[in-house]
C-alpha positions as CSV (number, residue, x, y, z in Angstrom):
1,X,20.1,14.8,-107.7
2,X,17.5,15.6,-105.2
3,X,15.2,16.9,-108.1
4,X,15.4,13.4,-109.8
5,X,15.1,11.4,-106.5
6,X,11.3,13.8,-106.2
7,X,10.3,13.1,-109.3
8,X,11.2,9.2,-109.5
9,X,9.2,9.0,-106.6
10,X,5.8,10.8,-107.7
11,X,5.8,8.8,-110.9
12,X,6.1,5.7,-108.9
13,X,3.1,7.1,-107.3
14,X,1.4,7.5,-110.4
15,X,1.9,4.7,-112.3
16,X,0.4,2.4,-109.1
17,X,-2.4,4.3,-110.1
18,X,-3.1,6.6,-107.2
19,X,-3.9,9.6,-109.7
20,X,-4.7,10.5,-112.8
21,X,-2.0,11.4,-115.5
22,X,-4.3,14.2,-117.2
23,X,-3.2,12.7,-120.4
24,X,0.4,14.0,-119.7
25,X,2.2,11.7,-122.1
26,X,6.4,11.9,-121.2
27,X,6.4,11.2,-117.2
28,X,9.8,11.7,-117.3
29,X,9.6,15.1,-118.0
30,X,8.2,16.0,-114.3
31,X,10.3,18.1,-112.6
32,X,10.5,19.2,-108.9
33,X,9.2,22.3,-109.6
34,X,6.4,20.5,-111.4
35,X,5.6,18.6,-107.8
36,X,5.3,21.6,-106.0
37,X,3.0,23.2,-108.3
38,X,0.8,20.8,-109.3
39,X,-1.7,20.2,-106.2
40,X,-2.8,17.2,-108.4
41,X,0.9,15.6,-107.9
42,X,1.6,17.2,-104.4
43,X,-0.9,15.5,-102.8
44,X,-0.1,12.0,-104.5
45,X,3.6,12.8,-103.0
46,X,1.3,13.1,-99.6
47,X,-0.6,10.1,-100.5
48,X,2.7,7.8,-100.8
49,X,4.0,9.0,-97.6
50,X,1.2,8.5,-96.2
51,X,1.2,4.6,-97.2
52,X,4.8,4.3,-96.3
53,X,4.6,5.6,-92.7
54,X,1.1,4.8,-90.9
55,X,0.7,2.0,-88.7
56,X,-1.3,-1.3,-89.4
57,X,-2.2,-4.5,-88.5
58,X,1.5,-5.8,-88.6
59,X,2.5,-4.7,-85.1
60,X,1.7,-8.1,-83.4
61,X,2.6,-6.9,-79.7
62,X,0.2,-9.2,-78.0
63,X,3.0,-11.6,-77.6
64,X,5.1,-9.1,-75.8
65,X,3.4,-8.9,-73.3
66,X,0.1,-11.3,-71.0
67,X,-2.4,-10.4,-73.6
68,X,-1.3,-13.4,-75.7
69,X,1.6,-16.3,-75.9
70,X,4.7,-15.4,-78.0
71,X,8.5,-16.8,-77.7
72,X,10.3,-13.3,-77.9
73,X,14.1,-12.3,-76.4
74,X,12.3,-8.9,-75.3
75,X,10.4,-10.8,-72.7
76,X,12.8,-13.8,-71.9
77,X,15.8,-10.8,-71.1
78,X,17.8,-12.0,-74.6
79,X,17.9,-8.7,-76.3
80,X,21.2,-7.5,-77.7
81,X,22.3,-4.0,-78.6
82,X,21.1,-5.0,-82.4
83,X,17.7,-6.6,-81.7
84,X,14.9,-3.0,-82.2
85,X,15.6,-1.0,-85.4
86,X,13.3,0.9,-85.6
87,X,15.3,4.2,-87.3
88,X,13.2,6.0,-89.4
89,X,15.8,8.3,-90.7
90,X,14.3,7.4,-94.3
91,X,11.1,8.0,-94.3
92,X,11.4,11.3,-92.5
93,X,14.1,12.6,-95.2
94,X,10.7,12.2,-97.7
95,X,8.9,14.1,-95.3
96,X,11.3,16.7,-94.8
97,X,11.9,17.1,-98.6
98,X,7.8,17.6,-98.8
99,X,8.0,19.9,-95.8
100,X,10.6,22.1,-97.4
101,X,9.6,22.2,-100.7
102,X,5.9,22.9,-100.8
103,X,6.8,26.1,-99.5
104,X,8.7,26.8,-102.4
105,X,5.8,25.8,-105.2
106,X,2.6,28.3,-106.8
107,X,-0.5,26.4,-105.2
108,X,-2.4,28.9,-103.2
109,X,-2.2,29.1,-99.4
110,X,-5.0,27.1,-98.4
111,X,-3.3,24.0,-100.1
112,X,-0.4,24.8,-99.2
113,X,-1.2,24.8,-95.6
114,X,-3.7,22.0,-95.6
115,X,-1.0,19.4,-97.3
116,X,1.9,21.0,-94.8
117,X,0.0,20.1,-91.8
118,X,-0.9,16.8,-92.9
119,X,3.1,16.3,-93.4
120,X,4.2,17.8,-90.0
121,X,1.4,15.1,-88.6
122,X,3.2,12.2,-90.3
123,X,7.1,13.5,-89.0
124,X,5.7,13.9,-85.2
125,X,4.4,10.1,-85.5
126,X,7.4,9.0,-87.0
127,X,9.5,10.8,-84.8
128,X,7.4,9.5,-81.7
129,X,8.1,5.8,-82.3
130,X,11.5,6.1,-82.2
131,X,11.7,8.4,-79.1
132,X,9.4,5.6,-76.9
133,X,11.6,3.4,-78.1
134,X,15.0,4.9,-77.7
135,X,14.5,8.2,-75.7
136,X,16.1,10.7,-77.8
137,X,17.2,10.6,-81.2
138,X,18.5,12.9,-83.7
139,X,16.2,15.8,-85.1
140,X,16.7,16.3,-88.4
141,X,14.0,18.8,-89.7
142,X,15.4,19.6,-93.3
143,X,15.7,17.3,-95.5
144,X,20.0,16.8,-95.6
145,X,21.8,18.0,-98.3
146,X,25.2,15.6,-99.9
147,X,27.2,19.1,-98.8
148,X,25.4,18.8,-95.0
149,X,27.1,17.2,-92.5
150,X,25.8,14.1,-91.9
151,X,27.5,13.3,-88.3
152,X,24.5,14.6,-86.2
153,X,24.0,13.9,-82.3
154,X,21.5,12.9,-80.6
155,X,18.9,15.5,-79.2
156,X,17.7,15.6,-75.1
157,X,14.7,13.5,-75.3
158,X,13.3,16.8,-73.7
159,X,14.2,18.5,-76.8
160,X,12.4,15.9,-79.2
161,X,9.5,15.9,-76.9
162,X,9.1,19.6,-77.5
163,X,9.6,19.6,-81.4
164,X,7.1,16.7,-81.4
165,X,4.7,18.5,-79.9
166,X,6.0,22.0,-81.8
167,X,4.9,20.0,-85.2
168,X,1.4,19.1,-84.1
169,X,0.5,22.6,-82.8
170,X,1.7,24.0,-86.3
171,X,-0.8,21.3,-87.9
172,X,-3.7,21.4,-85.4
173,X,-4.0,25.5,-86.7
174,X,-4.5,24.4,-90.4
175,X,-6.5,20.4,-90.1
176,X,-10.2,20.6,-90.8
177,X,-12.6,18.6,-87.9
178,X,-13.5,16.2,-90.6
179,X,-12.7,15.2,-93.8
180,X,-15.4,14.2,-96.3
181,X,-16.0,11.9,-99.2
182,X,-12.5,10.1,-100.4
183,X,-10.8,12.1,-98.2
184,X,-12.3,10.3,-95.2
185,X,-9.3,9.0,-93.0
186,X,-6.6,11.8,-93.4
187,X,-5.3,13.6,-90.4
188,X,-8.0,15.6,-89.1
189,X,-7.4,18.5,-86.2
190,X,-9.3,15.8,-83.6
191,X,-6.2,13.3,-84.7
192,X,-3.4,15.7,-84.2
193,X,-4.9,16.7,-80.4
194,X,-5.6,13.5,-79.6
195,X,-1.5,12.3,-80.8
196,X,0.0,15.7,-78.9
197,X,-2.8,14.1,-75.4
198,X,-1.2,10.6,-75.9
199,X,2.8,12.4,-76.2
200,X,1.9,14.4,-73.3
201,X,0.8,11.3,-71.3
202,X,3.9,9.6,-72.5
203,X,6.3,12.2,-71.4
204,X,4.3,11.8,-67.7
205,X,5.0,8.9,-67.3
206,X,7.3,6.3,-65.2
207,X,9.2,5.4,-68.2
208,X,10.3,8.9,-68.7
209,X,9.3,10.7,-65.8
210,X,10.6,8.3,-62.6
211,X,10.9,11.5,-60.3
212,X,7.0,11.7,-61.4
213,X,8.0,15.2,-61.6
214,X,4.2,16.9,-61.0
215,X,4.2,19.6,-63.1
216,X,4.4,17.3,-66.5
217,X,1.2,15.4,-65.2
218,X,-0.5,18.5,-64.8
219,X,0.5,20.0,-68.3
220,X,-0.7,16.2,-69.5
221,X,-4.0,16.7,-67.3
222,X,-4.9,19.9,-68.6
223,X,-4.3,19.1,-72.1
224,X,-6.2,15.9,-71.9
225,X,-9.0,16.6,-70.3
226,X,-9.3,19.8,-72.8
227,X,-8.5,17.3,-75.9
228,X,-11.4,15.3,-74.6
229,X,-13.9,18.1,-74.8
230,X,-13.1,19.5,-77.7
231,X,-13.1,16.6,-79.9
232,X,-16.3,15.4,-78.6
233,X,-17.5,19.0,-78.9
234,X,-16.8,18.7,-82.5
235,X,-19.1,15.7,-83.5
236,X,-16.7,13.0,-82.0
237,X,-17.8,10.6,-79.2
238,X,-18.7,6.6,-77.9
239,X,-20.0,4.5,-80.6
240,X,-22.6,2.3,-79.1
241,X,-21.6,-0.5,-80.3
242,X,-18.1,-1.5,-79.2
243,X,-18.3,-4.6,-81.1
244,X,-19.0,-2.9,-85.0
245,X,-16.1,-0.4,-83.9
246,X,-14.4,-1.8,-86.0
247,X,-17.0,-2.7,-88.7
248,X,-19.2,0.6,-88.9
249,X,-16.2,1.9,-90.4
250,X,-15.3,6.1,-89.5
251,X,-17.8,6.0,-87.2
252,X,-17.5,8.6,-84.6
253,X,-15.0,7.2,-82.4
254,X,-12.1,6.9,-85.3
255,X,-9.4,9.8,-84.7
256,X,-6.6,8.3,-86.3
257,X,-6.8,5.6,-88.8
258,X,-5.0,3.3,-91.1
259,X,-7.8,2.7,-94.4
260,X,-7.7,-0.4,-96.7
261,X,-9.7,-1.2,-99.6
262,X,-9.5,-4.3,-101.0
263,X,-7.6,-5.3,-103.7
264,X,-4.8,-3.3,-103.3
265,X,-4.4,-1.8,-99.6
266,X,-5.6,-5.5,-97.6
267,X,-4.0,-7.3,-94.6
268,X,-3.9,-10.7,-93.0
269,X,-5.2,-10.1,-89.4
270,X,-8.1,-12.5,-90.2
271,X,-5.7,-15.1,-91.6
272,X,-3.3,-14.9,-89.2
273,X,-6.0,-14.6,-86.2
274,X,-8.8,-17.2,-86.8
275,X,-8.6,-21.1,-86.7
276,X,-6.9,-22.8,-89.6
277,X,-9.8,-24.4,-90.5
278,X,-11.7,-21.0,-91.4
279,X,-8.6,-19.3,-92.4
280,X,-6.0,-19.8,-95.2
281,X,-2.2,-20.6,-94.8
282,X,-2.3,-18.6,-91.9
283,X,-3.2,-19.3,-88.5
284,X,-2.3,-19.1,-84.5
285,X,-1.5,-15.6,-83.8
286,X,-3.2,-13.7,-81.1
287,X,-4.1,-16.7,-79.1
288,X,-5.3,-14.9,-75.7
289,X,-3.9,-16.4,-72.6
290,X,-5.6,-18.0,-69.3
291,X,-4.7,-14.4,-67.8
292,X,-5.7,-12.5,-70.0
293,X,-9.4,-14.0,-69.9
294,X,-9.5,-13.6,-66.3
295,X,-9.3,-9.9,-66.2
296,X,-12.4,-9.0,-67.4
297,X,-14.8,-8.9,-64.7
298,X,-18.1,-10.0,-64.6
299,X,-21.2,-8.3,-65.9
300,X,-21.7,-6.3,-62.9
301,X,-18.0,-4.8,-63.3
302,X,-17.2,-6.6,-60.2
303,X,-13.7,-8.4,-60.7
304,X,-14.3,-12.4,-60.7
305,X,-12.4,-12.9,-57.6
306,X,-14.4,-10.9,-56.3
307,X,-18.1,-12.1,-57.5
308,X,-20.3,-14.9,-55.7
309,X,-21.6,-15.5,-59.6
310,X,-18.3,-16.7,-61.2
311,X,-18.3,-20.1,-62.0
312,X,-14.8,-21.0,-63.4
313,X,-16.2,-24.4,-64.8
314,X,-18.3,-21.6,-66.6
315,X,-16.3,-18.9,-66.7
316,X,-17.6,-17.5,-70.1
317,X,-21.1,-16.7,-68.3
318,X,-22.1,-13.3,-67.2
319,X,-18.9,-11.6,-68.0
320,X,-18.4,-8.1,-69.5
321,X,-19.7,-8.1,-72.5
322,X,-16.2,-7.0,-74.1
323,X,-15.2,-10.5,-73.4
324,X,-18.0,-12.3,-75.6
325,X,-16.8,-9.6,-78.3
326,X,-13.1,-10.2,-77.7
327,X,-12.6,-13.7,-76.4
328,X,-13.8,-17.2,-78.3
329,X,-13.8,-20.1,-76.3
330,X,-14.7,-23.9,-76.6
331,X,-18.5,-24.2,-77.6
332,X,-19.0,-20.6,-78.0
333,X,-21.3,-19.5,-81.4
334,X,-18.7,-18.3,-83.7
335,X,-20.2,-17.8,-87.4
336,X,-17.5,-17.9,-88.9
337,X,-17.1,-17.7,-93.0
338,X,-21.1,-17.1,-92.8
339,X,-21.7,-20.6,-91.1
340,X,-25.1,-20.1,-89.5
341,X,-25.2,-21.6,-85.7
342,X,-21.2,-22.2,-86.1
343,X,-19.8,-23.5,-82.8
344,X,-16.1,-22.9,-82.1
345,X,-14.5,-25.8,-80.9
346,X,-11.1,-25.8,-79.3
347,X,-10.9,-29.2,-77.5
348,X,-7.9,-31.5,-77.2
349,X,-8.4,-34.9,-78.9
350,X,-9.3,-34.5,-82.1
351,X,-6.4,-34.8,-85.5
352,X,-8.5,-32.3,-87.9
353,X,-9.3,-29.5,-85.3
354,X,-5.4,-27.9,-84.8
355,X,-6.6,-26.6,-81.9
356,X,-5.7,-23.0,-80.1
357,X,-2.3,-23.7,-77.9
358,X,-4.0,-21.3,-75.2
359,X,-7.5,-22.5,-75.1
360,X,-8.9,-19.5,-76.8
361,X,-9.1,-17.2,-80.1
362,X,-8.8,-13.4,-80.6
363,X,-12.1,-12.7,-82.5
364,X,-11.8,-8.8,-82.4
365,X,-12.1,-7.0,-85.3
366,X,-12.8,-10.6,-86.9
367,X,-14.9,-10.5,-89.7
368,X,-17.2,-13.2,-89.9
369,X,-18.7,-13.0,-93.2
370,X,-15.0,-13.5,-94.7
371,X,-14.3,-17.1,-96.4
372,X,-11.6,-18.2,-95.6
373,X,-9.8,-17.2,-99.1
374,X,-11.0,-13.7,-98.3
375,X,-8.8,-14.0,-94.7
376,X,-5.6,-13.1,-97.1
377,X,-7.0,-9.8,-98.1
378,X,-9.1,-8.3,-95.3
379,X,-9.7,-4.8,-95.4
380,X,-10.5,-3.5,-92.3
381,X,-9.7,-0.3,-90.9
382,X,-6.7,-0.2,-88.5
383,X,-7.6,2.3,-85.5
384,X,-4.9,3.9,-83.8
385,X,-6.9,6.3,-81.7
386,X,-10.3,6.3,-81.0
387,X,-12.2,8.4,-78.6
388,X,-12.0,6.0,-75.9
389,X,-8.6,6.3,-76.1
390,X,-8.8,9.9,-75.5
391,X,-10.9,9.3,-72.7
392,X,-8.8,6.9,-70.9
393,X,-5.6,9.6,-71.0
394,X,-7.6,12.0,-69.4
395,X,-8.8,9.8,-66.8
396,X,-5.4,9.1,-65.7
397,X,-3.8,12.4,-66.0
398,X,-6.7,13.5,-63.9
399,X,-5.8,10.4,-60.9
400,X,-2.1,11.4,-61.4
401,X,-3.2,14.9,-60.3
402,X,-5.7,13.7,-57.7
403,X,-8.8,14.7,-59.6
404,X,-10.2,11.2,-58.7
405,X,-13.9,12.3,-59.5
406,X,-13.1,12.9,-62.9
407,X,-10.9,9.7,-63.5
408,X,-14.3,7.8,-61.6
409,X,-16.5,9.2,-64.4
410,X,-14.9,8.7,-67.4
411,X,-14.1,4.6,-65.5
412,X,-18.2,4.8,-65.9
413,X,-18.3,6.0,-68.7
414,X,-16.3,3.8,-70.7
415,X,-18.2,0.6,-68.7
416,X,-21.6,1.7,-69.5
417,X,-21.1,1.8,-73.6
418,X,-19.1,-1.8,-72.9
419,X,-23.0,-2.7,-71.2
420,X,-21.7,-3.2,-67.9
421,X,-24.6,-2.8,-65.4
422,X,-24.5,0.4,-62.9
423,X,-25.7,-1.5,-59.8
424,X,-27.6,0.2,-56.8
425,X,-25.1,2.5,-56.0
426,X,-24.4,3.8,-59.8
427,X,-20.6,2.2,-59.8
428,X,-20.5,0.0,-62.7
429,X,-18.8,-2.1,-60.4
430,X,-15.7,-0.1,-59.2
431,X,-14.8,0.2,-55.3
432,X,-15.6,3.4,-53.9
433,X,-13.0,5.5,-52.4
434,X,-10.4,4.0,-54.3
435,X,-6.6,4.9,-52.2
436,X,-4.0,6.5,-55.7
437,X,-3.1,3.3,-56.4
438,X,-6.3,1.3,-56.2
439,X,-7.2,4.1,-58.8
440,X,-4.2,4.3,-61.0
441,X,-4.4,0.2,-61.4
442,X,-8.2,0.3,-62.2
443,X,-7.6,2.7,-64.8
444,X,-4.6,0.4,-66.2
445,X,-6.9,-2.5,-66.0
446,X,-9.3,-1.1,-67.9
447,X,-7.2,-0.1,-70.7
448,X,-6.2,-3.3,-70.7
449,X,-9.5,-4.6,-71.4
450,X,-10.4,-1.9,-73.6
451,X,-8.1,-1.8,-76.1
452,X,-7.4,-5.5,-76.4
453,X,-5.5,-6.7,-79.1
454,X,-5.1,-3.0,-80.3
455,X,-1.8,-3.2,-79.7
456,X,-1.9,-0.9,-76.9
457,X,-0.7,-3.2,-74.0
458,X,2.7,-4.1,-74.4
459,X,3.5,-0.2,-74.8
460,X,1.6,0.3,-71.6
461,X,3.3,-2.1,-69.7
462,X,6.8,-0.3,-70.9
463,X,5.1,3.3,-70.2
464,X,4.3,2.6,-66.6
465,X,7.1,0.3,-65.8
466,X,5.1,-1.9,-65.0
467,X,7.0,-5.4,-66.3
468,X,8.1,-6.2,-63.2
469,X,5.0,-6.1,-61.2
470,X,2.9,-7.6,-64.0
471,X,5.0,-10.1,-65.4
472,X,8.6,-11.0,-64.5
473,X,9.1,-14.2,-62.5
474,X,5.8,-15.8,-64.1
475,X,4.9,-18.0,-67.1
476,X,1.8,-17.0,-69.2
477,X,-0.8,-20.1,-69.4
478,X,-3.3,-21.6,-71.4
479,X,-7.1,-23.4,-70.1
480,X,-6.9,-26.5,-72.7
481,X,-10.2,-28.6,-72.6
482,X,-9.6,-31.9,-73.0
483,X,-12.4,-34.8,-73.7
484,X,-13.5,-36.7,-71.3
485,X,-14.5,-39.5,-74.1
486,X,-14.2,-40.5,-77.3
487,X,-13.2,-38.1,-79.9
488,X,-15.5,-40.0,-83.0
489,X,-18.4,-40.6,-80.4
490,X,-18.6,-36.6,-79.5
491,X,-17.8,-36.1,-83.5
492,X,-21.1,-37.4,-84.4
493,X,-23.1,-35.0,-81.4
494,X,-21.4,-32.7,-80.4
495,X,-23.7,-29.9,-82.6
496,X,-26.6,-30.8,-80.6
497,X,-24.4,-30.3,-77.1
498,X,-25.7,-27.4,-74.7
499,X,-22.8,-26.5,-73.1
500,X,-24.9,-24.5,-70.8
501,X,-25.8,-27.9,-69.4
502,X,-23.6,-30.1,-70.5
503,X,-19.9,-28.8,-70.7
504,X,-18.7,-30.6,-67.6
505,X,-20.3,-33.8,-68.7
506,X,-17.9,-33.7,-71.9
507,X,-15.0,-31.7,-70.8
508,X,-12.2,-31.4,-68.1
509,X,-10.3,-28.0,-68.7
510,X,-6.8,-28.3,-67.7
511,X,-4.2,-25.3,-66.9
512,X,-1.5,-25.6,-69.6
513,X,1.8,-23.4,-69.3
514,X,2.8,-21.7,-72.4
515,X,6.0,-20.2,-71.7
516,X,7.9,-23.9,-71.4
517,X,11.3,-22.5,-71.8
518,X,11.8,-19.2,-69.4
519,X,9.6,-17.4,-67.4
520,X,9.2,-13.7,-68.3
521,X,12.4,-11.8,-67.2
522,X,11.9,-8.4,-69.1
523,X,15.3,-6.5,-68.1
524,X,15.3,-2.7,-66.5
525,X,17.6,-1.2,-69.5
526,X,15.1,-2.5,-72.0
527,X,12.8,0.8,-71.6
528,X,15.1,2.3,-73.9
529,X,16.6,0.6,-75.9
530,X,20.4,-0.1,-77.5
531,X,20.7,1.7,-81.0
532,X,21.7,-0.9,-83.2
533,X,25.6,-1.0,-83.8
534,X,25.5,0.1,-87.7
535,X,23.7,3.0,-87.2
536,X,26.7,3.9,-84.2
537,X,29.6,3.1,-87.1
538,X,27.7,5.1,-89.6
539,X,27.6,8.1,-87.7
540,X,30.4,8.4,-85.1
541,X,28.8,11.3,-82.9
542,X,26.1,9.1,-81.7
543,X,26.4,8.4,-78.3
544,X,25.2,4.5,-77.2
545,X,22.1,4.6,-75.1
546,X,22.9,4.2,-71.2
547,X,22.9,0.3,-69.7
548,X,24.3,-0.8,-73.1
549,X,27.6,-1.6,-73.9
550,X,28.6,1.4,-72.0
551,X,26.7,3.4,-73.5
552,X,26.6,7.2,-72.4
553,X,23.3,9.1,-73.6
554,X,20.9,9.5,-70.8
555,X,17.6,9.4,-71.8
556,X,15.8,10.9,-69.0
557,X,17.1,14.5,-69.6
């Protein structure tokens, strides 16, 4: 049985086209044994799991949490013990089944250990976003048998921690640096460090570490800050241009990446991000909120409470540069579908605009030169990690362990490749002498500015606890210009209108709450979640998680 599962699933492989047949006329006749000695159909195995288990552009996060507007029960304290399923029990039985059986096969070592390691890469993600989720989970690392049993417990989250990490040591031994050519985009040794650096900063912190037990920052600390030096050792580093990130595609900030290629691997971020009227069917996702534009700081790095130069009737001028790349607003140049000197409107007043709810657009990673019939099958990259990324762990491992000089430099690092000036006194704007705290939530704001809409923010908020501070007991908000005339009059000029000089003349922006129903009200128990109820009647040993239905698996040990 588990020799025709194997094969069924390689010659679905093939016949999507990922590899050539070598004129091998009966498909049927591949065998398991074939697989796993055939390097040609091993590695389309790999290739499939590959496509079935990476992350994407799919996530949409914003709207859990005040990078963007989204009704969701995780936020307004609705969830139930059925609402997150994320059990990847599936997926990691094809893994395990590639895992055990490639051992088994002729190819030579080298092969061998090079599509192993790429696996073992694949089961530690997988196995990663269900433990942030759910805190520990059953460890299965065989692929189960019909004679197994199938009743398994749940592991110490300790214990998955540790087997997580046990997979990516194995890997990081046989990964090149780099791959080349069309193998551009597979795990690379620089992606497995820099996975094992983010697990490490996970296990640190609040979420599972609320004694802030010491010695897990300083195993995250060390391992970090030797991640970081390392990889960039090894021909990784800044781009300059934090803009084309995500358009100078494997550049040398890209660790761990998702690749599409039109026509057959695309996504809708573009459709579903831009304006209806430069998208296709699509539309009104990612829409940043009033708070969300008001944490970038100005130009100097000097927050805009702060700063003598913030105008909020202009609040667009002089800010970080990451906002211009990040954040469109009413009358910004937006080109759009290729339309030289386009100007993004997002005014109130007008039938044919379907303005943004919030005031304002995502546009990064937005690729202008796409029609809007190409907006249905964009293909660019998804980043998971890049070398900021790497970067900003170390930085707060090192605060964690009061190492604030190094957590200081890599603050100015990251602000001088976003073009933030250094000012007399070399700070890129950030307070000197910061207290642990000042320091810890700089280095949160930062990321929060950083990786914008890179769906990093909402599992930041849940890995520093930081819900309650940030969010609960507000309502996120939207800045909604509205016309201060006629809507045909400003029609017929409103291309020749320097807003520069004239934006108050033609606009009045007013403060617009977005959450109308509930304020945010995101419960303690939700930082692990309930396993879902069928997956508790399909295996009776698995203990509920604690702070559900009295549930009895702590997920802090």
């Amino acid at each position: 049985m588990k020799t025709k599962y194997i094969a069924i699933l390689v010659l679905t492989v093939i016949l999507s086209g990922c590899i050539d047949v070598l004129n091998k006329k009966d498909l049927s006749a591949i065998t398991e044994k074939d697989v796993w000695n055939n390097a040609q159909y091993a590695t389309a195995y790999l290739n499939k799991l590959y496509r079935d288990n990476l992350p994407g552009w799919d996530q949409d996060v914003a709207g859990y949490s005040d990078e963007a507007y989204g009704e969701t029960g995780i936020l307004y304290g609705q969830l139930t013990t059925n609402s997150i399923d994320t059990w990847n029990y599936s997926s990691i039985r094809n893994i395990n089944i590639m895992l055990n059986s490639i051992k088994t096969g002729d190819l030579d070592a080298e092969t061998k250990a090079s599509l192993r390691a790429q696996a073992l890469v694949l089961r530690a993600w997988r196995y990663f976003q269900m433990v942030r989720q759910y805190g520990g989970v059953p460890m299965i690392m065989e692929p189960q048998a019909l004679t197994d049993d199938l009743y398994v417990t749940r592991n110490k989250t300790s214990e998955c921690i540790n087997l997580i990490i046990q997979d990516l040591d194995e890997a990081i031994q046989d990964l090149p640096w780099k791959w080349t050519g069309d193998d551009e985009g597979r795990f690379s040794k620089a992606t497995a460090i820099a996975l094992k650096g983010r697990i490490l900063l996970y296990y640190a912190s609040p979420q599972f570490n609320p004694e802030n037990k010491a010695e897990r920052w300083e195993t995250a600390y060390a391992y970090n800050k030797k991640a970081a030096e390392q990889i960039e050792t090894n021909g990784y580093d800044l781009y300059e241009s934090y803009e084309n990130i995500w358009f100078d595609e494997m550049n040398k900030e890209v660790l761990f990446v998702t690749r599409y290629q039109e026509p057959d691997i695309v996504h809708h971020w573009d459709a579903a991000t831009r304006p209806l009227s430069e998208a296709q069917n699509y539309s009104g996702a990612n829409q940043p909120t009033k708070e969300m534009v008001e944490s970038y700081p100005m130009i100097t790095g000097v927050p805009i409470t702060e700063s003598a130069d913030y105008d909020p009737l202009h609040f667009w001028r002089n800010r970080d540069p990451r906002f211009t790349s990040t954040i469109a607003y009413n009358g910004c140049l937006w080109e759009l579908s290729g339309k030289k000197d386009r100007i993004q409107w997002t005014y109130q007043g007008s039938s044919t605009l379907n303005p943004s709810a919030s005031g304002f657009y995502c546009r990064k990673a937005i690729n202008v030169n796409f029609t809007p019939y190409d907006t249905e099958r964009s293909s660019t990259d998804w980043v998971e990690i890049r070398f900021a990324e790497v970067l900003m762990n170390y930085a707060e491992c090192a605060a964690e362990t009061q190492k604030y000089d190094e957590a200081y430099s890599v603050l100015k690092r990251i602000r001088k490749r976003a073009g933030i000036t250094a000012g007399d006194n070399n700070m890129y704007g950030l307070k000197e002498n910061m207290s642990h705290n000042e320091m810890i939530a700089a280095i949160m704001l930062e990321r929060k500015i950083e990786f914008a809409y890179e769906g990093k923010r909402y599992w930041d908020l849940r890995r520093r606890r930081m819900f309650a501070s940030e969010m609960n007991g507000i309502k996120r908000h939207g800045l909604l210009p509205k016309l201060k005339g006629s809507p045909t009059e400003f029609d017929n000029l409103k291309d020749k209108v320097d807003i520069e000089k004239d934006y108050t003349t033609y606009f009045k922006d007013s403060i617009v709450v977005l959450d109308q129903k509930y304020e945010i009200d995101f419960q303690d128990n939700y930082y692990f979640y309930a396993i879902p109820n069928k997956h508790l009647e399909q295996n009776s040993k698995l203990q509920q998680t604690q702070g559900w239905d009295n549930g009895t698996f702590n997920p802090y040990e």
